[in-house]
KETI-647615 format. One record per residue (C-alpha): residue in one letter; x, y, z. Coordinates in nm, 2 decimals, m for minus. Layout:
BEGIN
+---------+--------+--------+--------+
! residuo !     c1 !     c2 !     c3 !
+---------+--------+--------+--------+
!       a !      X !      Y !      Z !
...
+---------+--------+--------+--------+
This chain:
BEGIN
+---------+--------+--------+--------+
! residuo !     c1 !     c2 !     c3 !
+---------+--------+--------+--------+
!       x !  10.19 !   9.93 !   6.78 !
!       x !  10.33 !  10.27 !   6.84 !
!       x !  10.48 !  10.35 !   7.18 !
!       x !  10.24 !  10.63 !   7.22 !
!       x !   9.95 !  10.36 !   7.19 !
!       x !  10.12 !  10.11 !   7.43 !
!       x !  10.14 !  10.36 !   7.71 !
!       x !   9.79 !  10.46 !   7.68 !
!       x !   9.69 !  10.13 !   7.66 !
!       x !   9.90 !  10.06 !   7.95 !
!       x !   9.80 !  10.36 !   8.15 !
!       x !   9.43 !  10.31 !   8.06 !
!       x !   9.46 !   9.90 !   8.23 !
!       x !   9.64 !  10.08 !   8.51 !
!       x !   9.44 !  10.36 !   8.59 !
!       x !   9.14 !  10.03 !   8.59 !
!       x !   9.31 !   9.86 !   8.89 !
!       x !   9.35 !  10.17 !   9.08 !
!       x !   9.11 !  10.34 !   9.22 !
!       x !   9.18 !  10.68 !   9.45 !
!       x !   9.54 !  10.69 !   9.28 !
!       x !   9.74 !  10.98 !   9.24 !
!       x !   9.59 !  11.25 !   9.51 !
!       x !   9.70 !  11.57 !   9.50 !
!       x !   9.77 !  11.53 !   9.92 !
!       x !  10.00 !  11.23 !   9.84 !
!       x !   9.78 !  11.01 !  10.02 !
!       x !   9.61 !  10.66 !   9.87 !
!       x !   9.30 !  10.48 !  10.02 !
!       x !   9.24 !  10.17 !   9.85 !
!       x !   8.98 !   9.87 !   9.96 !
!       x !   8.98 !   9.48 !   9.93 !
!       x !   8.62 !   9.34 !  10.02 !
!       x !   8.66 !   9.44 !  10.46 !
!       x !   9.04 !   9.57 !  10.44 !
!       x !   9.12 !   9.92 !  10.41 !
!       x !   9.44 !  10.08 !  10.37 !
!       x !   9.60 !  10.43 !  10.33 !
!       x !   9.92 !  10.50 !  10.22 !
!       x !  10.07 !  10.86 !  10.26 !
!       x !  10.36 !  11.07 !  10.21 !
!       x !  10.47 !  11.35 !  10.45 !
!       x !  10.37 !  11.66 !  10.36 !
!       x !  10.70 !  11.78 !  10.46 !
!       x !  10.91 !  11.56 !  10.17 !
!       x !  10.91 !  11.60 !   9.83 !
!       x !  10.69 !  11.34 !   9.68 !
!       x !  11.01 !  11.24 !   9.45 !
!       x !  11.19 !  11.13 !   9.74 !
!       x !  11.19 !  11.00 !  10.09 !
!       x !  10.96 !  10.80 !  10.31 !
!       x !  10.61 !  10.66 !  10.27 !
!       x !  10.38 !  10.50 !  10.55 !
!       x !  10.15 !  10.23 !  10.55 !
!       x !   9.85 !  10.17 !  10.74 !
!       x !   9.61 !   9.87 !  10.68 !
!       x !   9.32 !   9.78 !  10.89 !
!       x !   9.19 !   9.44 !  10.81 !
!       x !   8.86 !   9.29 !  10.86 !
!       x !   8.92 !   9.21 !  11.21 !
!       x !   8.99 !   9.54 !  11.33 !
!       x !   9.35 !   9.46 !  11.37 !
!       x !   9.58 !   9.79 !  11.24 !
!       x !   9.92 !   9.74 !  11.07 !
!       x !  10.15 !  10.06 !  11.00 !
!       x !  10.47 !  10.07 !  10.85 !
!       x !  10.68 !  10.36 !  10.76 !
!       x !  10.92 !  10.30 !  10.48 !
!       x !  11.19 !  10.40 !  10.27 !
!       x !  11.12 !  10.54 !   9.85 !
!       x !  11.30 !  10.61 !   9.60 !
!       x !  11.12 !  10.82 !   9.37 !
!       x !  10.69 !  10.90 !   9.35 !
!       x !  10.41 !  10.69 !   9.43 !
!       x !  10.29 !  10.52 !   9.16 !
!       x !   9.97 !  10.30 !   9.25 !
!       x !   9.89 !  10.09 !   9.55 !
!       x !   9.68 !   9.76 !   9.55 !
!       x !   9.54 !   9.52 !   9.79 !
!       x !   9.56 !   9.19 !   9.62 !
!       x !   9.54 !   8.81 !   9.79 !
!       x !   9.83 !   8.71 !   9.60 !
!       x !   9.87 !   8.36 !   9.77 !
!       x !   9.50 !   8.30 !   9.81 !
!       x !   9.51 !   8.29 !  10.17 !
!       x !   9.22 !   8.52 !  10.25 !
!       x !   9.39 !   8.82 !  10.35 !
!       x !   9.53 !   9.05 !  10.09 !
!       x !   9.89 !   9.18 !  10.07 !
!       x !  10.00 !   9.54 !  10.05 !
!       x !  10.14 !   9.63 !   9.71 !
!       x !  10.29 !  10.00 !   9.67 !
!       x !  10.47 !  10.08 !   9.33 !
!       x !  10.72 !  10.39 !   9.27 !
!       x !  10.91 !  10.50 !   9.02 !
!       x !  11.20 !  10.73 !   9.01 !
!       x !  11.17 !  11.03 !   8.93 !
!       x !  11.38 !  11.16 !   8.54 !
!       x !  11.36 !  11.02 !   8.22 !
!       x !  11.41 !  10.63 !   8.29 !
!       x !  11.10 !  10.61 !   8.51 !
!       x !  11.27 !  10.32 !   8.64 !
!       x !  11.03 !  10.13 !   8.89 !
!       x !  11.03 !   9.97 !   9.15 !
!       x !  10.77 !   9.71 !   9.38 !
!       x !  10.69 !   9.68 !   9.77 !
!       x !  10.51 !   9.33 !   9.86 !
!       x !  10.37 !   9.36 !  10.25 !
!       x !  10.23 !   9.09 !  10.39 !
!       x !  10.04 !   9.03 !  10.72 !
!       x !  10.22 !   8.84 !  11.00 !
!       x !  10.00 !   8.83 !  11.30 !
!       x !   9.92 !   9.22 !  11.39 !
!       x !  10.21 !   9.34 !  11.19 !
!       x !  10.30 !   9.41 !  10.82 !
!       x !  10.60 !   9.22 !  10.68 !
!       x !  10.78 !   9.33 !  10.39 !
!       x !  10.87 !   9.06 !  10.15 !
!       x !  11.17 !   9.03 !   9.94 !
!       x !  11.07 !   9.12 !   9.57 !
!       x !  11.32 !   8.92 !   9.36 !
!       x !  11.49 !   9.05 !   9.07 !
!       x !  11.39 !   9.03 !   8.72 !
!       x !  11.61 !   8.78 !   8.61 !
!       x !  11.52 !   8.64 !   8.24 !
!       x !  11.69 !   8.70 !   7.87 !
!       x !  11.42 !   9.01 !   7.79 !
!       x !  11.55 !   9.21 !   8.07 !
!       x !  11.84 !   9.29 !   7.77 !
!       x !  11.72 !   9.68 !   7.64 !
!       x !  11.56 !   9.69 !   7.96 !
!       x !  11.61 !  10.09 !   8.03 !
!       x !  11.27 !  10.13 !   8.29 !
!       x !  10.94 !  10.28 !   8.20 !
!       x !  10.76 !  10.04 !   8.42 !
!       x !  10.39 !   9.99 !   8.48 !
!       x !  10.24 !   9.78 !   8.74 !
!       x !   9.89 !   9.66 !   8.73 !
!       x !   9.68 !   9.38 !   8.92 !
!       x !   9.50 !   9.17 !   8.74 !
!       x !   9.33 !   8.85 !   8.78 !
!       x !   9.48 !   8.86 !   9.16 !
!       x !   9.85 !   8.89 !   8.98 !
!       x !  10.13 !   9.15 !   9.00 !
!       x !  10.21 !   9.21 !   8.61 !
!       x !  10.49 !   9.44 !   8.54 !
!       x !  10.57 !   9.55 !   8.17 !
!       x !  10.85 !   9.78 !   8.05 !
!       x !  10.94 !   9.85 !   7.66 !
!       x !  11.23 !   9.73 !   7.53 !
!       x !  11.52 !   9.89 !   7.37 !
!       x !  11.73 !   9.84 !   7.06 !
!       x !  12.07 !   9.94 !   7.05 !
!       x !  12.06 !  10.30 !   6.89 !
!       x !  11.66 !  10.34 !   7.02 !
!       x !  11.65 !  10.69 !   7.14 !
!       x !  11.45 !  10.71 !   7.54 !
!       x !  11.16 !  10.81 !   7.37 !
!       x !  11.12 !  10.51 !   7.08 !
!       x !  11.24 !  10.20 !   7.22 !
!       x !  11.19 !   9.91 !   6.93 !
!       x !  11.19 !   9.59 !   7.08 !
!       x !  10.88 !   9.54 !   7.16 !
!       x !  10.72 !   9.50 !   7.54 !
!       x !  10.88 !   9.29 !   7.83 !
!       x !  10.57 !   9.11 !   8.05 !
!       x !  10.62 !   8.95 !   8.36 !
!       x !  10.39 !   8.84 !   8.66 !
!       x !  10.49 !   8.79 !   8.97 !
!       x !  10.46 !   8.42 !   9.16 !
!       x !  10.46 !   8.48 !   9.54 !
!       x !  10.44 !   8.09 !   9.57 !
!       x !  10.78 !   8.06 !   9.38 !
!       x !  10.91 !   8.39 !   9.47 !
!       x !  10.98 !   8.49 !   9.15 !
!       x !  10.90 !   8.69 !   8.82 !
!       x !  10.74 !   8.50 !   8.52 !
!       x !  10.80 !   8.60 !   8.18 !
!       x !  10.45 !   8.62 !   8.00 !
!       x !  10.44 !   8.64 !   7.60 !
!       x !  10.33 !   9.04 !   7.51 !
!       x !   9.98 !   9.03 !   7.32 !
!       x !  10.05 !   9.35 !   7.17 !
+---------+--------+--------+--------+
């Protein structure tokens, strides 16, 4: 498949999962069942770089904020119960901005009245070889899935070869999963 078909495949699955994504006031509202949350960027930073905050207000009434640290624009933001617990985590995605794209996840969980961010592990699995970013996060099925072509020695940025590196993320083991690519 050509890379101009993966990304719009990819991009079509993403822009599925994400609904209010990619305002033009750098602000996202998204919704899980009673939780709402709204993730904004100042409108005095660039939205390339800087800080982002977080506010979710679960189904109790109870209000979590959180002001943090990005590198590079807002990609999507989910509310997903990853562990099954009944409440939903925060998921933000960003990307940095130039011709790598290279991405990056924020996991914020709820710990009382407060949001907690969790440590994401590293990708750490044979197909991260020709890994040179282009990343797209999407939710599915209640699961974190991050995919990223592949590169060949002597692929240009634009025409990786290698094929598609899929991964979901476990928040039981705390780790990535490598997934077989269907493409």
């Amino acid at each position: 498949m050509s890379l101009k078909k993966q990304y719009w495949w990819l991009s079509l699955a993403l822009l599925s999962c994400t609904p209010d994504q990619n305002p033009p006031d750098g602000a996202f509202t998204v919704r899980d069942q009673n939780t709402v949350a709204r993730v904004s960027v100042p409108d005095s930073e660039p939205r390339s770089l800087g800080t982002y905050h977080a506010e979710v207000t679960w189904s109790d009434g109870t209000k979590g904020t959180i002001q943090a640290e990005r590198d590079g624009t807002i990609d999507g933001v989910w509310l997903v119960d990853l562990d099954s617990s009944g409440t939903p985590e925060l998921v933000v995605a960003t990307s940095v901005v130039g011709s790598g794209a290279y991405g990056d996840l924020q996991v914020y969980q709820r710990a009382g009245g407060a949001l907690t961010r969790l440590d994401m592990p590293p990708l750490d699995d044979p197909s991260t070889s020709g890994y040179m970013g282009h990343d797209v996060f999407s939710i599915r099925d209640g699961r974190i899935y991050r995919s990223y072509p592949l590169y060949r020695e002597g692929d240009s940025n634009a025409e990786p070869t290698g094929g598609n590196a899929v991964f979901w993320y476990s928040l039981a083991d705390r780790m990535w999963i490598s997934q077989p690519d269907k493409n």
